[in-house]
Steps between C-alpha positions, in 0.01 A plus 500: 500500500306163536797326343707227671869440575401242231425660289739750468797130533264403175544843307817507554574123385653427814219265700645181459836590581355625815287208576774288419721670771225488770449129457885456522537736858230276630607154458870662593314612839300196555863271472706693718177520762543107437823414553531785815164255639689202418839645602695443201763677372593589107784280508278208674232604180794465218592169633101384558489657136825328341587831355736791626443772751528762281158334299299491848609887566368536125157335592469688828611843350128649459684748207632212272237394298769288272419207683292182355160401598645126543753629753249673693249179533872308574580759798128453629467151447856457741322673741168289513344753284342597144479755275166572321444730229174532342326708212224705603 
């Protein structure tokens, strides 16, 4: 008792994976809110992008976390926004 979800991520050496994941779902959530808002379509993204459709479906898939921090800032970025990461 007393003892966090956390915690229990940290004993079990499984935290940053976690976090990791979390931070990936979101910025998946927050593009595909974006381009719904701005009315653009995954093949309109991979051609904004210069890169296939199959990479965009990659970004916006909140499960694949094999995707590179520079091709999330590119997705945002195409869409007028940015992504910011910071250490707390």
């Amino acid at each position: 008792l007393g003892s966090g979800i956390d915690d229990l991520l940290k004993e079990e050496g499984v935290l940053e994976e976690f976090q990791a994941r979390a931070i990936k779902e979101v910025i998946a959530w927050q593009l595909g809110q974006t381009m719904k808002d701005q009315k653009i379509s995954q093949r309109q993204l991979a051609v904004m992008m210069r890169t296939s459709r199959t990479q965009v479906a990659r970004v916006l898939d909140p499960a694949d976390g094999n995707v590179t921090l520079e091709t999330l800032q590119r997705a945002a970025a195409v869409l007028g926004r940015k992504v910011q990461i910071g250490l707390v």
